[in-house]
C-alpha positions as CSV (number, residue, x, y, z in Angstrom):
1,X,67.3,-38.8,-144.4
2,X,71.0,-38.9,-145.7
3,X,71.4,-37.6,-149.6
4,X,73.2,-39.8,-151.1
5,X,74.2,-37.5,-153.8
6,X,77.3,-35.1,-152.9
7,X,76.7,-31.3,-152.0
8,X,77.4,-30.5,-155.2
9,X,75.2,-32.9,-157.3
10,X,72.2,-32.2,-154.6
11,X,72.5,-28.1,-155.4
12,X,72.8,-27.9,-158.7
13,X,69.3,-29.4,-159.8
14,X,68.2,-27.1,-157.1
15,X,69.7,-24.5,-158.7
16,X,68.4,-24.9,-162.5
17,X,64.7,-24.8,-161.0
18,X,64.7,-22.6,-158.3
19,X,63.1,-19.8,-160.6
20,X,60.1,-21.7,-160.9
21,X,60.3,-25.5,-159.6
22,X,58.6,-28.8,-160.9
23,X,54.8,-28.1,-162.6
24,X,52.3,-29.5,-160.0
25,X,55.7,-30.1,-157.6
26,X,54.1,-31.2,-154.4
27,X,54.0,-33.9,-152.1
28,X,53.6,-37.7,-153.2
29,X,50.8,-38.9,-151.2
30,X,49.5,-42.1,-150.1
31,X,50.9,-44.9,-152.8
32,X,53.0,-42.2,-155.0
33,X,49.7,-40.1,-156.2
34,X,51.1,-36.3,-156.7
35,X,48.9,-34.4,-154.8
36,X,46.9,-31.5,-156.9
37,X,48.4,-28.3,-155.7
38,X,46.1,-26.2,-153.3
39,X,43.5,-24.1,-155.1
40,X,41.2,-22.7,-152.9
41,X,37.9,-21.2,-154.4
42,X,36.1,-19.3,-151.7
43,X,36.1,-18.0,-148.5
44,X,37.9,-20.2,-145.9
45,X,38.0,-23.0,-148.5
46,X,41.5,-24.0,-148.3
47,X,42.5,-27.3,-148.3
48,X,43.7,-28.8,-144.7
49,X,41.4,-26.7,-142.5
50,X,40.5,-27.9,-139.6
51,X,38.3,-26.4,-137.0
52,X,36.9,-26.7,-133.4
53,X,38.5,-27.2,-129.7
54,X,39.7,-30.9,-130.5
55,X,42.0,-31.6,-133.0
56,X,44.7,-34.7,-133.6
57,X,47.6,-34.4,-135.4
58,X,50.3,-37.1,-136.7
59,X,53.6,-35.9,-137.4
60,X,55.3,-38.6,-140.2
61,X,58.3,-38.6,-142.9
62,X,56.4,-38.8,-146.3
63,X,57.9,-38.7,-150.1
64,X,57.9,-35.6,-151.4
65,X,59.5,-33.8,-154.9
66,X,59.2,-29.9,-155.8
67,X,62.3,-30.1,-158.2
68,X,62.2,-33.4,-160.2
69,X,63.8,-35.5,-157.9
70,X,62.1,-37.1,-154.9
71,X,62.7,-36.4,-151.2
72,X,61.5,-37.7,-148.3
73,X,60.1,-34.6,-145.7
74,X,58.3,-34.5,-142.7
75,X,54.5,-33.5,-142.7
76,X,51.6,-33.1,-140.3
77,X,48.9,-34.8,-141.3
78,X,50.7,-35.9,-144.7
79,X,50.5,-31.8,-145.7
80,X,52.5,-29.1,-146.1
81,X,52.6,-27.1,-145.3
82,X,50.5,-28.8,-142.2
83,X,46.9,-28.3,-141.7
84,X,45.5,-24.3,-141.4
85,X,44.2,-24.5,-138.0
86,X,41.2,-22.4,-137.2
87,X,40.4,-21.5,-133.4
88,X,38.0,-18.7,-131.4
89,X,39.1,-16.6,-129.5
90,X,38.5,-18.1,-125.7
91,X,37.6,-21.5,-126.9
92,X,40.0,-23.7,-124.5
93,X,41.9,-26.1,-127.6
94,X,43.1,-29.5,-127.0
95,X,45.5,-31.0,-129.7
96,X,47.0,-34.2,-129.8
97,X,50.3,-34.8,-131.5
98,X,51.3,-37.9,-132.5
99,X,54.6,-38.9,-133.4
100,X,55.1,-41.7,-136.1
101,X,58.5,-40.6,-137.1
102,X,61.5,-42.6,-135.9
103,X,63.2,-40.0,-133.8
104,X,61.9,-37.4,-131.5
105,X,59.6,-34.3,-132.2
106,X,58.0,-31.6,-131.3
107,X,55.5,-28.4,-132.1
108,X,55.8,-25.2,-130.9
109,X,52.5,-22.5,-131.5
110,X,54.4,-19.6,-132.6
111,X,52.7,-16.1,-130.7
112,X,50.6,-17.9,-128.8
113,X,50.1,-17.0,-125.1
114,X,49.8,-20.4,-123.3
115,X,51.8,-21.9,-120.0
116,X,55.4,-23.1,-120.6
117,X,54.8,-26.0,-120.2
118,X,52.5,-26.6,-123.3
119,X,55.0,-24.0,-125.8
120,X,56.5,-27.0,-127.1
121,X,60.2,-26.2,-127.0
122,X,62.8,-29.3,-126.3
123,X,65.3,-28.7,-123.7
124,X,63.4,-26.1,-122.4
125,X,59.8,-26.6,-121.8
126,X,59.7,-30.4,-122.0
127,X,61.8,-33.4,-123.5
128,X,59.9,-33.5,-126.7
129,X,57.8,-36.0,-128.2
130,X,59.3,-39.6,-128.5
131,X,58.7,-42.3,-131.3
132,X,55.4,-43.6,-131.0
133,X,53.8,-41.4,-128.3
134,X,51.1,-39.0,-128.2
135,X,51.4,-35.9,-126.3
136,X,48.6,-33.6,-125.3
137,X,48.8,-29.9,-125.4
138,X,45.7,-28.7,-123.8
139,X,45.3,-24.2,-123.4
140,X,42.9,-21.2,-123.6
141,X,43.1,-18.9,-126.7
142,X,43.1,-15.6,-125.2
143,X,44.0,-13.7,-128.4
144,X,42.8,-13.6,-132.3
145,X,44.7,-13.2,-135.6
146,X,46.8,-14.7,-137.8
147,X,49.5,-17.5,-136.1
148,X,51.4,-20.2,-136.9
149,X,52.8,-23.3,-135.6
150,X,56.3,-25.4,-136.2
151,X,58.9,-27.9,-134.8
152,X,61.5,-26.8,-132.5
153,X,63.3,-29.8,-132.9
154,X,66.8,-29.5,-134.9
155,X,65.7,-28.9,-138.7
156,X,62.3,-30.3,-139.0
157,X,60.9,-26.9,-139.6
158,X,63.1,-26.6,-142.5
159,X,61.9,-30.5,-143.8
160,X,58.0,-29.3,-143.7
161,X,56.7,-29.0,-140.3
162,X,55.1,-25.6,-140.3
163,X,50.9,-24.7,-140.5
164,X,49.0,-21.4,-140.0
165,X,46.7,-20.5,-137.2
166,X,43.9,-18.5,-137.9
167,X,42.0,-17.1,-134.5
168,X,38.8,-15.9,-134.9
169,X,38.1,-12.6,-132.4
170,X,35.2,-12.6,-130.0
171,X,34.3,-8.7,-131.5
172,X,34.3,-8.4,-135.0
173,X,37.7,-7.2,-136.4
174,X,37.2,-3.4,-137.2
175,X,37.4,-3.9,-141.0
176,X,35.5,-5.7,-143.5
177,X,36.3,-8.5,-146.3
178,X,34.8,-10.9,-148.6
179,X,37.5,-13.9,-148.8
180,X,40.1,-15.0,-146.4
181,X,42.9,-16.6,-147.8
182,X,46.2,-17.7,-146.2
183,X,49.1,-16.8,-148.2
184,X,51.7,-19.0,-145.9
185,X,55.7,-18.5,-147.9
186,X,58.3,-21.2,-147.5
187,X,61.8,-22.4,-148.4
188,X,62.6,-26.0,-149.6
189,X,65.5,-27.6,-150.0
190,X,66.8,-31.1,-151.5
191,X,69.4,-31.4,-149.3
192,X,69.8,-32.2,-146.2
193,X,69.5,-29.4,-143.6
194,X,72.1,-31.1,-141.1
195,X,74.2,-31.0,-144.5
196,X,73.1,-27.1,-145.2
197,X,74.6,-26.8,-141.7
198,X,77.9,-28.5,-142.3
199,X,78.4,-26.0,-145.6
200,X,77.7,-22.9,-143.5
201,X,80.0,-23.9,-140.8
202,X,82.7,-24.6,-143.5
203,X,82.1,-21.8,-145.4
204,X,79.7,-19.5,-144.7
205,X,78.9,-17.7,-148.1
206,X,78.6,-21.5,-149.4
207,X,75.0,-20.2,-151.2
208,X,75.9,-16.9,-151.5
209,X,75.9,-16.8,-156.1
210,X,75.6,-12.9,-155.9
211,X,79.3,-11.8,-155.2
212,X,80.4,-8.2,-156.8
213,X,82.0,-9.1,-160.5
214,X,83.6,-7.2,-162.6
215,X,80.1,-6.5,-164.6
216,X,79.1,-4.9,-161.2
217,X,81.8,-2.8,-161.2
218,X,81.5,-1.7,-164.1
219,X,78.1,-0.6,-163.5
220,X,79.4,1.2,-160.1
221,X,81.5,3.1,-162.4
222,X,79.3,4.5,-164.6
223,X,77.0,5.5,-162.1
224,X,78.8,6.6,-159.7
225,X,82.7,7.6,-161.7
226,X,85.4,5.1,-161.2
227,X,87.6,7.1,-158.7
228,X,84.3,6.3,-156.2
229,X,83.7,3.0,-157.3
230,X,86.9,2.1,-156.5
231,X,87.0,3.5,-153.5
232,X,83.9,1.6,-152.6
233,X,85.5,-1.8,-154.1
234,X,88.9,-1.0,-151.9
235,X,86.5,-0.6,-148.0
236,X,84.8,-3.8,-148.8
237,X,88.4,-5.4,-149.9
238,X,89.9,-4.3,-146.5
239,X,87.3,-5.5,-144.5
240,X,87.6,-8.7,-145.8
241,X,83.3,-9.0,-146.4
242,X,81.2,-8.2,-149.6
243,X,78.1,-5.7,-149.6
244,X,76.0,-8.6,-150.9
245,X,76.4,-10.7,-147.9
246,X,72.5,-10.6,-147.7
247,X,71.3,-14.1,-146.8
248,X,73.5,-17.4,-145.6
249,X,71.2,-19.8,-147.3
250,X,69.9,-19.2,-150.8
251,X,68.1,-20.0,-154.1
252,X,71.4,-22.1,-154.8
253,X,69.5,-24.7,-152.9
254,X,66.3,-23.0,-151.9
255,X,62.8,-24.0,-154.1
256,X,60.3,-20.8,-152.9
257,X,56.8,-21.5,-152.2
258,X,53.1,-20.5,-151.8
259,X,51.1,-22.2,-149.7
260,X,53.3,-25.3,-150.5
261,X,53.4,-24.9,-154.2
262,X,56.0,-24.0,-156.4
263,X,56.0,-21.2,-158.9
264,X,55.0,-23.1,-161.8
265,X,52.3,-25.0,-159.7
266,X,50.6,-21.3,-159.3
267,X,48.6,-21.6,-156.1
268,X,45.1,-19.5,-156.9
269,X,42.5,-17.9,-155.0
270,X,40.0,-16.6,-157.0
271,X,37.2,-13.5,-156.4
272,X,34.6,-12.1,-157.8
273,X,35.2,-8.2,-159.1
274,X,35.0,-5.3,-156.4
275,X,35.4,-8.3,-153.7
276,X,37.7,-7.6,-150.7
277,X,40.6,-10.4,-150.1
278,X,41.7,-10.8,-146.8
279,X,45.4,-12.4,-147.3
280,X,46.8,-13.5,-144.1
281,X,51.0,-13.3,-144.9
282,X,52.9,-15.9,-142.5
283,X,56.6,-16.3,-143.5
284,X,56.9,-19.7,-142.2
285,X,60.3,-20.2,-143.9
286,X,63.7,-21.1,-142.3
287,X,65.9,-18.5,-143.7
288,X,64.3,-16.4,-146.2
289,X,62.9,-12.7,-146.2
290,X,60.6,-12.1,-148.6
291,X,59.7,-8.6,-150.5
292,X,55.8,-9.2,-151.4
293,X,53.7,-7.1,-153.8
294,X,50.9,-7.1,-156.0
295,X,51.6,-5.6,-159.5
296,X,48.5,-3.5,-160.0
297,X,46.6,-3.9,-156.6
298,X,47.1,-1.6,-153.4
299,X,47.9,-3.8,-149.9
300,X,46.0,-2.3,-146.8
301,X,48.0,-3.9,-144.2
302,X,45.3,-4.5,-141.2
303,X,47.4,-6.6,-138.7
304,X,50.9,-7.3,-137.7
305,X,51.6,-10.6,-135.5
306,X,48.2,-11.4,-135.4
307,X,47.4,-7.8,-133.2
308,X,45.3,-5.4,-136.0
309,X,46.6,-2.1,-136.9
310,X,45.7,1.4,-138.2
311,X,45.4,0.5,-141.7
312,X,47.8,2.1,-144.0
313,X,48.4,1.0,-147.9
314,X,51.5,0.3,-149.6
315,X,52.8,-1.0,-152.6
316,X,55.2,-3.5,-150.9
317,X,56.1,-4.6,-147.5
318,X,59.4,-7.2,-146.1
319,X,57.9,-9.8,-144.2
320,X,60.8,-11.4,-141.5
321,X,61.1,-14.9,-140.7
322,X,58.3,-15.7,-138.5
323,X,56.5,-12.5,-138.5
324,X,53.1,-12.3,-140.1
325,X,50.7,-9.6,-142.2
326,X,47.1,-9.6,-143.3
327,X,46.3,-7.2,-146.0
328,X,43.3,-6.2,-147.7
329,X,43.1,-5.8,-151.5
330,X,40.1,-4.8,-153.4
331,X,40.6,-6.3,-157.3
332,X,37.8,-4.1,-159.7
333,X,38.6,-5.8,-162.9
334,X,37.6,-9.0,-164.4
335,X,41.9,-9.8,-164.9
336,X,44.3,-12.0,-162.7
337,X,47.2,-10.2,-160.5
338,X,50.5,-12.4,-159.4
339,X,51.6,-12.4,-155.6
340,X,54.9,-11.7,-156.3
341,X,57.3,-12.4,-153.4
342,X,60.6,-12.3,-154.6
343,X,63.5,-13.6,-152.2
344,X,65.8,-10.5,-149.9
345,X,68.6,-11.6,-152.0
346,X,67.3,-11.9,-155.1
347,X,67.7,-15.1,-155.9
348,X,64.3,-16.5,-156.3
349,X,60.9,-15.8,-155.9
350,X,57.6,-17.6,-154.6
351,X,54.4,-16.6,-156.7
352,X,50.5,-17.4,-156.2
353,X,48.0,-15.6,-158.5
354,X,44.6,-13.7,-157.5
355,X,42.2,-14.9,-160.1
356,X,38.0,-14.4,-160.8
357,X,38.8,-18.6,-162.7
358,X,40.8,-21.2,-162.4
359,X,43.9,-21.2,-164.6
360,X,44.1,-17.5,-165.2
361,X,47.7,-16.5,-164.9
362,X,49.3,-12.6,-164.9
363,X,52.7,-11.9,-166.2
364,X,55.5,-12.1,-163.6
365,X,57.5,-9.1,-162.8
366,X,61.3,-9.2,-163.2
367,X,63.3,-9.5,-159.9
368,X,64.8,-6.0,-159.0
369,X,68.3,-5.7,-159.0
370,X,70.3,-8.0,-156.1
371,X,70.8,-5.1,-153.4
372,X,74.1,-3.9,-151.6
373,X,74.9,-3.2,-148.1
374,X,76.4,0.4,-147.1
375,X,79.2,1.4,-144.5
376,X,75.9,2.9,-143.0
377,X,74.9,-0.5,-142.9
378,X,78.0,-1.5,-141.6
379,X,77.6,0.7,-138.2
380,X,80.3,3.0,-140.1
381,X,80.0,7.1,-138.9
382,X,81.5,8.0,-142.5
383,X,81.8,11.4,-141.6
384,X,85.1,10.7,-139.1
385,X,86.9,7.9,-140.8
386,X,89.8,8.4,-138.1
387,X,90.9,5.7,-135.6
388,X,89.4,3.1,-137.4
389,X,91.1,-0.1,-138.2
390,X,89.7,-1.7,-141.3
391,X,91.1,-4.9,-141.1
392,X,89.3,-6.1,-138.2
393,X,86.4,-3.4,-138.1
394,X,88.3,-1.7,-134.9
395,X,86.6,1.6,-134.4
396,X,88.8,3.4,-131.6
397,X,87.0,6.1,-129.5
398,X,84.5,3.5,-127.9
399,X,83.1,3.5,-124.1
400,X,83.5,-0.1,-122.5
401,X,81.1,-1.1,-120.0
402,X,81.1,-4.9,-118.3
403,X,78.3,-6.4,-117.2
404,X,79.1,-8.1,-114.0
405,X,76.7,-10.9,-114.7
406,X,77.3,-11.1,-118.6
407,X,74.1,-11.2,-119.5
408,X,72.9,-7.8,-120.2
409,X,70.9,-7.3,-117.0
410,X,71.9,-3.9,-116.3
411,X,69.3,-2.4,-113.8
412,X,68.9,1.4,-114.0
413,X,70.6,1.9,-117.3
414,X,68.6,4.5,-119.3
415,X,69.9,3.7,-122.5
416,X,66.7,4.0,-124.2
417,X,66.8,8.0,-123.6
418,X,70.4,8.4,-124.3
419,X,70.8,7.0,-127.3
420,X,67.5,8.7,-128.8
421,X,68.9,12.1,-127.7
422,X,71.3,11.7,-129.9
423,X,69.2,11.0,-133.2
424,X,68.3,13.0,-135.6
425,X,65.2,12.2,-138.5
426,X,67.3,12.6,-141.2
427,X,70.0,10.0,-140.0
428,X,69.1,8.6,-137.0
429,X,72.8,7.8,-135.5
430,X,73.9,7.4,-132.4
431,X,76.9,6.5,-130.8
432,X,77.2,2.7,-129.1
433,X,78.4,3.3,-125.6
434,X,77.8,0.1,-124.1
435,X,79.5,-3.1,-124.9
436,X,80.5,-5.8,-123.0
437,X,84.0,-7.7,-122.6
438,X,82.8,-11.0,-124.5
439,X,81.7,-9.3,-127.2
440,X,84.8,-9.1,-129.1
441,X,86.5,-12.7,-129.4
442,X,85.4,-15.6,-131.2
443,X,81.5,-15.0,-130.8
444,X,82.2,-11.4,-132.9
445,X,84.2,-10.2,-135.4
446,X,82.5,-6.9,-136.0
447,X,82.1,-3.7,-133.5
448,X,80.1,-0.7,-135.0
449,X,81.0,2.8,-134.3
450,X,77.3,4.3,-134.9
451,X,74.3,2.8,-135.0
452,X,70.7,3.9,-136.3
453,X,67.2,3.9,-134.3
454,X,65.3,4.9,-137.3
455,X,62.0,2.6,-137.9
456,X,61.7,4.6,-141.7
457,X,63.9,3.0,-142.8
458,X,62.5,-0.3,-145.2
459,X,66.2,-1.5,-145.4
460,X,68.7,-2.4,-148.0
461,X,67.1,-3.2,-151.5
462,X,63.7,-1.3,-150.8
463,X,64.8,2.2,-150.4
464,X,63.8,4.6,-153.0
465,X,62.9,1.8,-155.3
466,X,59.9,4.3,-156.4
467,X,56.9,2.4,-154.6
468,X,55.5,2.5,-151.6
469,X,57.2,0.1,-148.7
470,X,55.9,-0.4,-145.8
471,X,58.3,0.3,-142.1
472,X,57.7,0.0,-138.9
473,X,56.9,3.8,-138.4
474,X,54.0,3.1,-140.3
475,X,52.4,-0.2,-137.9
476,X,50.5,1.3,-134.8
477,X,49.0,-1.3,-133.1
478,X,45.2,-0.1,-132.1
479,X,44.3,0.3,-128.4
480,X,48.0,1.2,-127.8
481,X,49.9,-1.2,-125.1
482,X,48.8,-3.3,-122.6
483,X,50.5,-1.9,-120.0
484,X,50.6,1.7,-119.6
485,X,53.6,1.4,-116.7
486,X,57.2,2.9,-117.4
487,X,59.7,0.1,-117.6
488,X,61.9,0.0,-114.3
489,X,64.7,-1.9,-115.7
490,X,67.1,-2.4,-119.4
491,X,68.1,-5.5,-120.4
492,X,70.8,-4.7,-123.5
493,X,71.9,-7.3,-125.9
494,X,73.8,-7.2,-129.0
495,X,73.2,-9.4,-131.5
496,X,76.5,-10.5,-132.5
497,X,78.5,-13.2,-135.1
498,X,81.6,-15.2,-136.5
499,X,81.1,-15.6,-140.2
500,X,84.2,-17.4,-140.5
501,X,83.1,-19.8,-138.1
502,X,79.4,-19.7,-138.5
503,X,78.9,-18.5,-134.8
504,X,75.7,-16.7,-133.9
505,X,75.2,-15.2,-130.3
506,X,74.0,-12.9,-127.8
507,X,76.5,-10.4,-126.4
508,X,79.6,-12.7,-128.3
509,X,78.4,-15.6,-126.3
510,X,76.9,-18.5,-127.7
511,X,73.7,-20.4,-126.1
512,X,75.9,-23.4,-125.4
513,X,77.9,-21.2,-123.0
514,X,75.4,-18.6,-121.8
515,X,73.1,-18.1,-119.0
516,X,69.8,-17.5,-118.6
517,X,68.1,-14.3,-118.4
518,X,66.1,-13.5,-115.8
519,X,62.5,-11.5,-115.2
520,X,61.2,-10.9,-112.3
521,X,57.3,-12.1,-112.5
522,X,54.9,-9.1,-112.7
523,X,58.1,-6.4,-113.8
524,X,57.9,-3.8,-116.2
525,X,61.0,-3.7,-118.2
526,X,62.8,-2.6,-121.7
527,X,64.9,-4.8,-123.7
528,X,67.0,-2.7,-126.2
529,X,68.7,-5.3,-129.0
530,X,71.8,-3.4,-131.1
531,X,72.3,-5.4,-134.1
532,X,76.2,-5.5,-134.9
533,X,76.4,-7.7,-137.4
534,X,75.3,-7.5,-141.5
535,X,72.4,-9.7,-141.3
536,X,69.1,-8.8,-140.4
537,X,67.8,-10.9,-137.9
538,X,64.4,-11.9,-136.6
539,X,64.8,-12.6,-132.9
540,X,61.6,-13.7,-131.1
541,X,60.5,-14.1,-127.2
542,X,58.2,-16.9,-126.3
543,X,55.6,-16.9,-124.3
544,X,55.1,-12.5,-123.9
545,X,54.7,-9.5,-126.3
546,X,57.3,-7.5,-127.5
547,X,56.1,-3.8,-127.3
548,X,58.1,-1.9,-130.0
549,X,59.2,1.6,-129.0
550,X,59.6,4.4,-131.0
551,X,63.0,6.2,-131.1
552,X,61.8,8.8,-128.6
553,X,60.0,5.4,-126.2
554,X,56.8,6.0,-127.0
555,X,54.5,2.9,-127.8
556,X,54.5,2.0,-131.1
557,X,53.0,-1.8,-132.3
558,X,53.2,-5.2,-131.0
559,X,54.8,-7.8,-132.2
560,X,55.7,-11.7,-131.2
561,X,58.5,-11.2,-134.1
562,X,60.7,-8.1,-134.0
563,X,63.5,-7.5,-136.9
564,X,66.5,-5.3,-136.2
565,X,68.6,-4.4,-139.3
566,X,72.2,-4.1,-139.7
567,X,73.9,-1.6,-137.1
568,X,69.9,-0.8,-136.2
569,X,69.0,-0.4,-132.6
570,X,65.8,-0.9,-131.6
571,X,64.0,-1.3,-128.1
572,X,60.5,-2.6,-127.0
573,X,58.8,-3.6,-123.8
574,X,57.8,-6.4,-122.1
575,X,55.6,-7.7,-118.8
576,X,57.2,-10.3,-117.5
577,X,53.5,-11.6,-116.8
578,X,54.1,-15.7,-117.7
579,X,56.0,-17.6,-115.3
580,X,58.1,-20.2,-116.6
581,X,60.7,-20.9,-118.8
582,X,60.5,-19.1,-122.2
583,X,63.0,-19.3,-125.3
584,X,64.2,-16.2,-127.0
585,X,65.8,-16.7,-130.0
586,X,67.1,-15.4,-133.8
587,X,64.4,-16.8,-135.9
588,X,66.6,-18.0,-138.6
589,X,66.7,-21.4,-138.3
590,X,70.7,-21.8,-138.7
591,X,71.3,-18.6,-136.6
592,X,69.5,-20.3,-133.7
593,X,71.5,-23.6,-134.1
594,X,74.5,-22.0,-134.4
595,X,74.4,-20.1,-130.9
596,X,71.9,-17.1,-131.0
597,X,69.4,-18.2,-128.4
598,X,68.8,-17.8,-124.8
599,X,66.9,-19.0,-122.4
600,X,64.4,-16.6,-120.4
601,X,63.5,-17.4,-116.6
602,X,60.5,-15.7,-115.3
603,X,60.0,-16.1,-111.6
């Protein structure tokens, strides 16, 4: 799958169309046919579904062109995305994947509560799937909701192999609809992700078209009066990084879709007036957060990760890699309304259309303006700027702690109440006590002086932007946890980088030189993740739910998919109830290649 066309030459098509992509882009089926882009027309009438206990799946490379110029991706089933799966809730489901690809595959079922040995990670679970065979994953569905499933092999998730899973409950979900659409968002690119890689690794704001200009500036200066603005300008210069360091891989290369479609292709779902539209959300993209509204329409988020939730309505809410939300909306007039889902960065957008006919089409709102980190953002206490080297992000005045097995494993450590005594509602900052030896070294270039456990907070580019966001203060999972016991044990973890030499990593140590963490079957325990770096990232344990905490450790929502902003702390808990070996990873594709995994031993 080698482009033959330089870097350059492969982005810059890329680049002219990521706005809105080819008209009726898609994949080139069978004997070069473009397929007809998706168009689903009733309840659970989307192309691709397939339902029962017994389902076979072939995993192939197939031609494929979004942007003009012909690719060749890999595809379940010929589809992407790959086939919506629909399951009940209790059903035992038997899948058999096929690989007819000339290297080796895999598929992982993203949420899902199954033995190891059928989670369908490489390396860790089992070797993967080898040219030519079959292998046979074989489980009970104990939950319901909205799921999804990809590889876990190198890129391939990035090339097309991603579906949705759709469980239906044993009870009746506790709200009412009249259509059930999946609304699955995606990133595509021309090049090749192994390539992608190679860019990042050189130069790691490679995609990054949104630097601060002189126009910006400007416009700092008239807002704000040019003694501040340059002031501002003059932090960002020392420390040697840009407050729009927002995303590592971008619409510079990036086509943004909807349910496999491009812009222009429009993916519709129709209704009929005063209908309720269930929309399942999966962000089954590689790299991309996504900012998701409905201009004119009012979202009742239901679910979060497939577990329903007291319903609350927003305007807007920021869907992570890998995490998923189904919404309710309720259109009364006889009028289309766009999904808008513009890119975290601003440099794209994927777009479907809610329509009562085919070929109606609403106007498209503008992006909003590309949004800009903060020192808050930064981990920064702005209020004492002494002792603190700019250069290097050196704050002085910082407890060391070493963890004698350097993993995190710190038995007895109440961090969790500590650091919450400390916060306030207004700002939320606390002091980071606890850091660890390798932290600081080539796995790390950054160390935060203050961090903040607020879950109000909607994060950069959605903060007073005068509609209503959703936050993770606002998702309370119904029934409350699982498992009413007090945790009996902290495992902390900062998530930590090298943009200079594209290194993700857990506690500054990358997977290829870490350890595994260990559980103790049946334990109660807290893992408390402090982001020090300026990406968000979307980290994920296999196999067991994350149990988000509030700032003061009450229960708040579960989650298979947990983001933790920039200089954020946030802590959740989990029962180690699954023997096995589980991975626990950043979600972001590149991230997890480039060192921010871990393996998890329950036993």
């Amino acid at each position: 799958m080698k482009n033959p066309l330089s870097p350059f030459q492969a982005m810059r098509p890329a680049r002219r169309r990521f706005v809105q992509g080819m008209v009726g882009g898609g994949i080139l089926a069978g004997a070069g046919l473009l397929r007809t882009p998706a168009r689903a027309s009733g309840l659970g009438t989307q192309s691709g579904v397939l339902s029962g206990t017994e389902f076979h799946l072939e995993i192939s490379e197939i031609p494929l062109n979004f942007t003009g110029r012909p690719r060749v991706a890999t595809a379940v089933n010929g589809q992407i995305p790959a086939p919506v799966l629909r399951w009940r809730e209790g059903d035992w489901v038997t899948l058999h994947v096929t690989n007819r690809m000339p290297v080796s595959t895999s598929i992982h079922w993203h949420g899902i509560l199954l033995p190891d040995a059928m989670d369908g990670v490489p390396g860790v679970t089992y070797p993967g799937i080898a040219p030519g065979e079959t292998f046979v994953y074989q489980f009970e569905v104990k939950q319901s909701g909205t799921f999804w499933y990809h590889s876990h092999t190198r890129f391939q998730e990035q090339t097309g192999i991603y579906g949705p899973i759709v469980i239906e409950p044993r009870t009746p979900d506790p709200f009412s609809y009249d259509r059930d659409y999946v609304v699955m968002l995606s990133d595509w690119t021309d090049e090749n992700p192994e390539e992608v890689f190679a860019h990042l690794k050189q130069m790691s704001d490679y995609y990054n078209y949104v630097q601060p200009t002189v126009g910006s500036f400007v416009e700092r200066a008239k807002r704000e009066g040019l003694a501040q603005a340059w002031h501002h300008r003059m932090l960002w210069n020392q420390m040697r990084m840009t407050p729009r360091d927002l995303s590592d891989v971008s619409g510079a290369t990036y086509t943004f879709l909807t349910n496999g479609t491009t812009p222009a292709a429009n993916w519709t779902g129709l209704f009929k007036p005063k209908e309720k539209v269930r929309l399942r959300f999966i962000n089954g993209s590689s790299m991309t957060y996504f900012d998701v509204r409905i201009p004119g329409l009012k979202m009742t988020v239901v679910a979060a990760d497939g577990q329903n939730v007291h319903p609350v309505t927003v305007d807007e809410f920021r869907v992570g890699v890998a995490e998923t939300y189904d919404v309710i909306v309720q259109p009364t007039d006889d009028q289309a309304y766009t999904i808008f889902a513009q890119a975290f960065d601003r440099s794209g957008y994927a777009r479907g259309t809610l329509a009562p006919r085919a070929g109606m089409q609403a106007s498209i709102p503008p992006m909003d303006p590309v949004p800009e980190l903060t020192m808050a953002d930064m981990g920064m206490d702005m209020s004492d700027m002494k002792g603190m080297s700019m250069g290097g992000m050196n704050m002085t005045g910082i407890d060391g702690m070493t963890a004698a097995d350097g993993m995190g494993n710190m038995a007895g450590m109440d961090m969790g109440h500590q650091a919450s005594s400390g916060s306030s509602p207004e700002g939320g900052e606390v002091p980071v006590r606890y850091h660890y030896q390798t932290e600081y070294g080539p796995g790390n270039t950054t160390r935060l002086s203050s961090v903040s456990t607020r879950l109000d907070d909607p994060g950069v580019g959605l903060r007073n932007n005068g509609r209503r966001v959703l936050t993770y203060a606002d998702l309370h999972t119904l029934g409350g946890p699982l498992d009413e016991r007090e945790p009996t044990r902290e495992i902390l973890l900062h998530l930590t980088g090298n943009m200079d030499r594209y290194i993700w990593s857990f506690n500054g140590v990358p997977f290829s030189d870490s350890k595994p963490l260990k559980f103790n079957y049946g334990e109660r325990l807290r893992v408390v993740l402090v982001n020090e770096t300026m990406m968000n990232h979307p980290i994920h344990l296999h196999g067991m739910w994350s149990e988000m905490e509030s700032p003061d450790a009450r229960f708040q929502v579960r989650k298979h998919t947990i983001t933790v902003q920039p200089a954020h702390r946030i802590t959740y808990r989990v029962s180690a109830d699954a023997l096995g070996k589980w991975a626990y990873h950043c979600h972001l594709l590149y991230h997890m290649q480039a060192g921010m995994f871990r393996v998890v031993v329950v036993s």
